[in-house]
C-alpha positions as a Markdown table, in Angstrom:
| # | Residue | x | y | z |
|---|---|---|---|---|
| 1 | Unk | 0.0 | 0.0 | 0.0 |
| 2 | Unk | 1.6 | 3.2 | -0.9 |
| 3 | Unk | 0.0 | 6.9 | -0.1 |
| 4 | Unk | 0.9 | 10.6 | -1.4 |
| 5 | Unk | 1.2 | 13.0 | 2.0 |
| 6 | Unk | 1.6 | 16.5 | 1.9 |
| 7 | Unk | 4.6 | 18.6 | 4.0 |
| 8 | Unk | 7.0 | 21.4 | 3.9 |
| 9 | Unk | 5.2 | 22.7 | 1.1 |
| 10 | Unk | 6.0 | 19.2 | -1.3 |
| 11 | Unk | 4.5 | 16.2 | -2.2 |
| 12 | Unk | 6.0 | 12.4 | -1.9 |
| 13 | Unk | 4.9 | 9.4 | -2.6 |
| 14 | Unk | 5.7 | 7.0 | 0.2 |
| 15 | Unk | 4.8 | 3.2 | 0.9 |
| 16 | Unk | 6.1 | 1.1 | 4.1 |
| 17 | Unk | 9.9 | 0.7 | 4.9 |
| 18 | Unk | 10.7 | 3.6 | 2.4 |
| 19 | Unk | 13.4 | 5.9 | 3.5 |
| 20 | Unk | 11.9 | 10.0 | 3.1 |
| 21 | Unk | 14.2 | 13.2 | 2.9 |
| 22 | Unk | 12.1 | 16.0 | 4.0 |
| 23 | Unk | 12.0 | 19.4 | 5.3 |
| 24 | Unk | 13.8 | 20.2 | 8.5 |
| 25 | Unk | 10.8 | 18.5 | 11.2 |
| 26 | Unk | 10.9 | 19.0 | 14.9 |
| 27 | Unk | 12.3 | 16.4 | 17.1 |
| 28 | Unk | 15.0 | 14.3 | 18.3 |
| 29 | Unk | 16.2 | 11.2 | 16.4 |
| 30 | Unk | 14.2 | 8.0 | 16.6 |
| 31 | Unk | 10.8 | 10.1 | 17.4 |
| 32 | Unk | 7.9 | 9.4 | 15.7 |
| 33 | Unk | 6.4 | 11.8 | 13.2 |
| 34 | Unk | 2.9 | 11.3 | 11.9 |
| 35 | Unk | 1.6 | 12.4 | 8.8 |
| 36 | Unk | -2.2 | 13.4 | 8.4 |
| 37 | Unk | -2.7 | 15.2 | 5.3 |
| 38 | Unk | -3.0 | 12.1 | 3.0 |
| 39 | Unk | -3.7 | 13.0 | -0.6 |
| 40 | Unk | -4.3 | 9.5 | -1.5 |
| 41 | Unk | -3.6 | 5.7 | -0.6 |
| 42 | Unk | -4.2 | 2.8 | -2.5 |
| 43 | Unk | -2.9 | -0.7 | -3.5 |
| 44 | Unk | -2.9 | -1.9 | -6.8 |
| 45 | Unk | -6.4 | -1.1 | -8.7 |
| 46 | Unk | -8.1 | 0.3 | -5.6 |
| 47 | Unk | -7.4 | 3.7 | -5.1 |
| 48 | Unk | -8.5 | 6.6 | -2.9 |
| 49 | Unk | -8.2 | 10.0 | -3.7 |
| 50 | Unk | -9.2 | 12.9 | -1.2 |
| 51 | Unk | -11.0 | 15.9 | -1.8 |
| 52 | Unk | -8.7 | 17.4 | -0.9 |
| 53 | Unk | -7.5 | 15.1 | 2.0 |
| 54 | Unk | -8.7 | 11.2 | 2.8 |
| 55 | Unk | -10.8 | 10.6 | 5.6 |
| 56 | Unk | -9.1 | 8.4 | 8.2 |
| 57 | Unk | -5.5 | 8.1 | 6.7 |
| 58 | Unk | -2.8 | 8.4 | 7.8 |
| 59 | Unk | 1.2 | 7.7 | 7.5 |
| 60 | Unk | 3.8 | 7.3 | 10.6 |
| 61 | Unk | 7.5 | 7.1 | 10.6 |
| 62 | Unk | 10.7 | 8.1 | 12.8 |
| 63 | Unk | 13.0 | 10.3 | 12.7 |
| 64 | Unk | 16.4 | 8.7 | 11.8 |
| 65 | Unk | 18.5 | 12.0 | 11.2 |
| 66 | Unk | 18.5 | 15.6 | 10.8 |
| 67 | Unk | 21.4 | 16.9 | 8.9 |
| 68 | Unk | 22.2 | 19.8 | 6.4 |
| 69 | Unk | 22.1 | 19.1 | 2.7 |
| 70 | Unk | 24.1 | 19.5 | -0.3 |
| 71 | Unk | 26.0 | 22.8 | -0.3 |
| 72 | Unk | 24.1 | 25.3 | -3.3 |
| 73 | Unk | 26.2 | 28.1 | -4.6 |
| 74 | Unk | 24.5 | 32.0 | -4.8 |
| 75 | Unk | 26.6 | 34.3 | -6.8 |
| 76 | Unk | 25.8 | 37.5 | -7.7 |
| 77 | Unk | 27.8 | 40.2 | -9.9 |
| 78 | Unk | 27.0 | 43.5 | -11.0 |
| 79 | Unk | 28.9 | 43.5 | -14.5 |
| 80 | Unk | 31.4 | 46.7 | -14.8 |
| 81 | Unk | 31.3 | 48.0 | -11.3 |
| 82 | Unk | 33.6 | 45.1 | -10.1 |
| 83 | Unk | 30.6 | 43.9 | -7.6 |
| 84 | Unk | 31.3 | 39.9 | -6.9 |
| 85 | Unk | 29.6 | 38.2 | -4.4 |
| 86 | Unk | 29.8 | 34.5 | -3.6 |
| 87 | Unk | 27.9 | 32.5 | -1.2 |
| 88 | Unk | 26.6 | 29.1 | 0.4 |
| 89 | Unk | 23.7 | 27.7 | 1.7 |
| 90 | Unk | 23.4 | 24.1 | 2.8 |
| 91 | Unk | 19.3 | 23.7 | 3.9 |
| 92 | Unk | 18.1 | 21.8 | 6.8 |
| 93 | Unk | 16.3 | 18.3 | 6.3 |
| 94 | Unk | 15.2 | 15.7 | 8.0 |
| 95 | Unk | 15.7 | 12.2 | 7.3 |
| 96 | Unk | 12.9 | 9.5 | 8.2 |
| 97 | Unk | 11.9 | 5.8 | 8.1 |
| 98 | Unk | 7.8 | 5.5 | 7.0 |
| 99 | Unk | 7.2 | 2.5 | 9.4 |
| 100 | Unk | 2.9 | 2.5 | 8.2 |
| 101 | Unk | 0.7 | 3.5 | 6.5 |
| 102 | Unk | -3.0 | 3.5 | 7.1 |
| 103 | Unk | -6.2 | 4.1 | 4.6 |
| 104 | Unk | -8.5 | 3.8 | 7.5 |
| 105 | Unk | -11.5 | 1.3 | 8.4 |
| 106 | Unk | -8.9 | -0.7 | 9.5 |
| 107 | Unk | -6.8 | -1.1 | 6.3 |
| 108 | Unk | -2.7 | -0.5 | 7.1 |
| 109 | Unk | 0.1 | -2.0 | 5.7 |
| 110 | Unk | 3.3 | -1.7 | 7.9 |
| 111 | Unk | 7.0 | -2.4 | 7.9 |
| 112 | Unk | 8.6 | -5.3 | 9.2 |
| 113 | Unk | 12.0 | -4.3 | 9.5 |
| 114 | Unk | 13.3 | -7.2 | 6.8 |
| 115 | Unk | 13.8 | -5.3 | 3.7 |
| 116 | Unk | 15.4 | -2.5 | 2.7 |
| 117 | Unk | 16.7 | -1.0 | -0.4 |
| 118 | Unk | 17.1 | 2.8 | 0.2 |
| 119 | Unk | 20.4 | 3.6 | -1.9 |
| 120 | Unk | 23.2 | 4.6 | 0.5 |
| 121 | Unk | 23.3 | 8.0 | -0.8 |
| 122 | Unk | 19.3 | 9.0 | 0.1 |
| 123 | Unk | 20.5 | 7.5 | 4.3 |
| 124 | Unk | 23.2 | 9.1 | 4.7 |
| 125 | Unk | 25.3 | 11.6 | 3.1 |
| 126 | Unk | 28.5 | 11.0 | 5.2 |
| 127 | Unk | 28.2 | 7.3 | 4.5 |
| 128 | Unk | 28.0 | 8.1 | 1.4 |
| 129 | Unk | 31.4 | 9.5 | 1.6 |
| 130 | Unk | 33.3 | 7.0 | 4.1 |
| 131 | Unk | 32.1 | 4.7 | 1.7 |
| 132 | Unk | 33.7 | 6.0 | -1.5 |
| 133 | Unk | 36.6 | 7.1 | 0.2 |
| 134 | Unk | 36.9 | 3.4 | 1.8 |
| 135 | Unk | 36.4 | 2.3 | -1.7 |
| 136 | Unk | 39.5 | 4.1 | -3.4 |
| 137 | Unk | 41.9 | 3.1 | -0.6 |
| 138 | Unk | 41.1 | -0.3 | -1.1 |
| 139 | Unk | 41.7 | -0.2 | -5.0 |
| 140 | Unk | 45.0 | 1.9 | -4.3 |
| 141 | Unk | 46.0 | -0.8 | -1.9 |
| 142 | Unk | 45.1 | -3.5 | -3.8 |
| 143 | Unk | 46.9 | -1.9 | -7.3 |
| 144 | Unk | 50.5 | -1.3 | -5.3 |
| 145 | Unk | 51.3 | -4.9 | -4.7 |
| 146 | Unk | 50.5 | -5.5 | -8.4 |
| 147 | Unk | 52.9 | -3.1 | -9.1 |
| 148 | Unk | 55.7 | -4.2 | -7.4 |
| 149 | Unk | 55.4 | -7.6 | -8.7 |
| 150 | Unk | 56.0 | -7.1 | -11.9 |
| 151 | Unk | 59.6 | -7.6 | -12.5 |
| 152 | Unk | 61.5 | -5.6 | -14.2 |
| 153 | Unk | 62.8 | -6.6 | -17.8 |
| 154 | Unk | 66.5 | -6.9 | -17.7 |
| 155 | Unk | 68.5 | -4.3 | -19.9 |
| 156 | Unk | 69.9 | -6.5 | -23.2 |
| 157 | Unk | 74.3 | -6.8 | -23.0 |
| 158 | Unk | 75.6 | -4.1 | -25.1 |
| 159 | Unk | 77.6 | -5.6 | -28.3 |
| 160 | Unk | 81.2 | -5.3 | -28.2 |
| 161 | Unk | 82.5 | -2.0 | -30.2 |
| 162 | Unk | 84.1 | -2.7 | -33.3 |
| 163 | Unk | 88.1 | -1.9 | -33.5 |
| 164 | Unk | 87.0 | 1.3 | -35.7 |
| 165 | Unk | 85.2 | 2.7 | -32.6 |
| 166 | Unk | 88.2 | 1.6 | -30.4 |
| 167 | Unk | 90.8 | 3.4 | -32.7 |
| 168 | Unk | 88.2 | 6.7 | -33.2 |
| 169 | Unk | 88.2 | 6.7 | -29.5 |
| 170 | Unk | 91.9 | 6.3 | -28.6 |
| 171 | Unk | 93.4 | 9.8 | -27.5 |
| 172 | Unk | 94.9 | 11.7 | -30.5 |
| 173 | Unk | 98.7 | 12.1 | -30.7 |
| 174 | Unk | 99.8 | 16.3 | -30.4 |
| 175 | Unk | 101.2 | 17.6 | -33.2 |
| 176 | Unk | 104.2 | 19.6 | -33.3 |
| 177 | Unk | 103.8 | 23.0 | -33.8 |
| 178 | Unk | 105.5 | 24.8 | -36.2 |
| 179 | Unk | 107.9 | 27.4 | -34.9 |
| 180 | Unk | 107.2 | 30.6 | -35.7 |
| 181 | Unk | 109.7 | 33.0 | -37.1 |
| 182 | Unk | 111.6 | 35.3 | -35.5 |
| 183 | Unk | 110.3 | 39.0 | -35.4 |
| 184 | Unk | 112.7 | 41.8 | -36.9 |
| 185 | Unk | 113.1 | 44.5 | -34.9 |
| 186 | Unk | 111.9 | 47.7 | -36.8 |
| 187 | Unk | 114.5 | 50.2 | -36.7 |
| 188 | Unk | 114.1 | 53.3 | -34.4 |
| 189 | Unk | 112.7 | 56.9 | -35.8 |
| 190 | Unk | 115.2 | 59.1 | -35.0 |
| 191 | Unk | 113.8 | 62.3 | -33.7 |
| 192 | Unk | 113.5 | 65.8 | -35.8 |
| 193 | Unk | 116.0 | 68.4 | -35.2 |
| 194 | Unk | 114.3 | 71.1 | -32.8 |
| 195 | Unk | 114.7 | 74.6 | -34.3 |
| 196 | Unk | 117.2 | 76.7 | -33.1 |
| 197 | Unk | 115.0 | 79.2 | -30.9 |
| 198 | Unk | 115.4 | 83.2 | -32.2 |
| 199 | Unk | 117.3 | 85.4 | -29.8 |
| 200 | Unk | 114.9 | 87.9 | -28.1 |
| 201 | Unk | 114.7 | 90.8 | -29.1 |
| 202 | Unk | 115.3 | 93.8 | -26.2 |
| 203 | Unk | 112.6 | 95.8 | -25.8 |
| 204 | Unk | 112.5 | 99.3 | -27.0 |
| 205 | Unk | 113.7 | 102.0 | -24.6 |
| 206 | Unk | 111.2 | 104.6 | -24.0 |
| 207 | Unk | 112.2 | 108.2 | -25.0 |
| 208 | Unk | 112.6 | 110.4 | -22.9 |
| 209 | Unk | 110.5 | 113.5 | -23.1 |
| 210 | Unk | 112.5 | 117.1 | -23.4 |
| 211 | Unk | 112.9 | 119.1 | -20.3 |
| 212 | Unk | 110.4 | 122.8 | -20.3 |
């Protein structure tokens, strides 16, 4: 028997020993939470829908968790005025087990606890994450013994040089070097005669003016 209730403003459908991700509720965990705003219930053909609610049905569960949700990113920009704004908000949810539900007149289906196939990531979101981070240490672990095992191909002997190599190798033998010749020594500039310097020439007495 499954049912359509009505909170936080949404709609789910929901059937015994379903796991439900809902609006933050009041309460701590493993409370029970009833639900009485039933849209409809019904199993198989038979179907009940309310107008708007049903008479006499209604859904239970508890409260496993209440936990934020995944992180959404607000960002806001103002183009040419170098306005950038970047924010987060992770919302409030509640996390619950339906344990029943009832259509009234004594008609309820409810959960006995043996199955359960809620995915991992609807239960818990931080199981979620042990889990894959369990899982990629394992593979690591599991991948580094294979590498080491594998040995190492050996490097192949290096053919013996030829005698051509050998020879091209050997040092090369110094040439002489040819002696260079002996420098002549250019013969000295001998200097110019200075010119005889002229005799000064006395300077002119003044003459003496005639006595009145």
């Amino acid at each position: 028997m499954y049912a359509v209730i009505k909170t936080g403003g949404k709609q789910y459908r929901v059937q015994a020993g379903d796991v439900l991700v809902v609006e933050k509720l009041e309460g701590d965990v493993g409370a029970v939470v009833g639900f009485n705003e039933v849209l409809m219930v019904g199993e198989g053909a038979d179907v009940v829908v309310g107008a708007p609610l049903v008479e006499g049905a209604s859904v239970t569960a508890t409260l496993i968790e209440t936990r934020k949700g995944e992180k959404v990113k607000i960002f806001k920009k103002i183009r040419r005025q170098g306005y950038r704004r970047t924010r987060g908000h992770r919302q409030q949810e509640s996390v619950l087990r339906v344990t029943s539900v009832a259509a009234g007149k004594g008609k309820e289906s409810k959960w006995d606890g043996t199955v359960d196939l809620t995915p991992l990531s609807v239960l818990n979101l931080r199981a979620r994450n042990l889990a894959h981070a369990a899982d990629a240490v394992t593979a690591k672990a599991e991948a580094a013994p294979a590498a080491k095992a594998a040995p190492k191909a050996k490097a192949a002997p290096k053919a013996a040089a030829p005698a051509k190599a050998k020879a091209a190798a050997a040092p090369k033998a110094a040439a002489p070097k040819a002696e260079s010749a002996p420098k002549v020594a250019a013969p000295a500039k001998k200097a110019a005669p200075k010119a005889e310097a002229a005799p000064a020439k006395a300077p002119a007495k003044a003459k003496a003016k005639p006595a009145k």
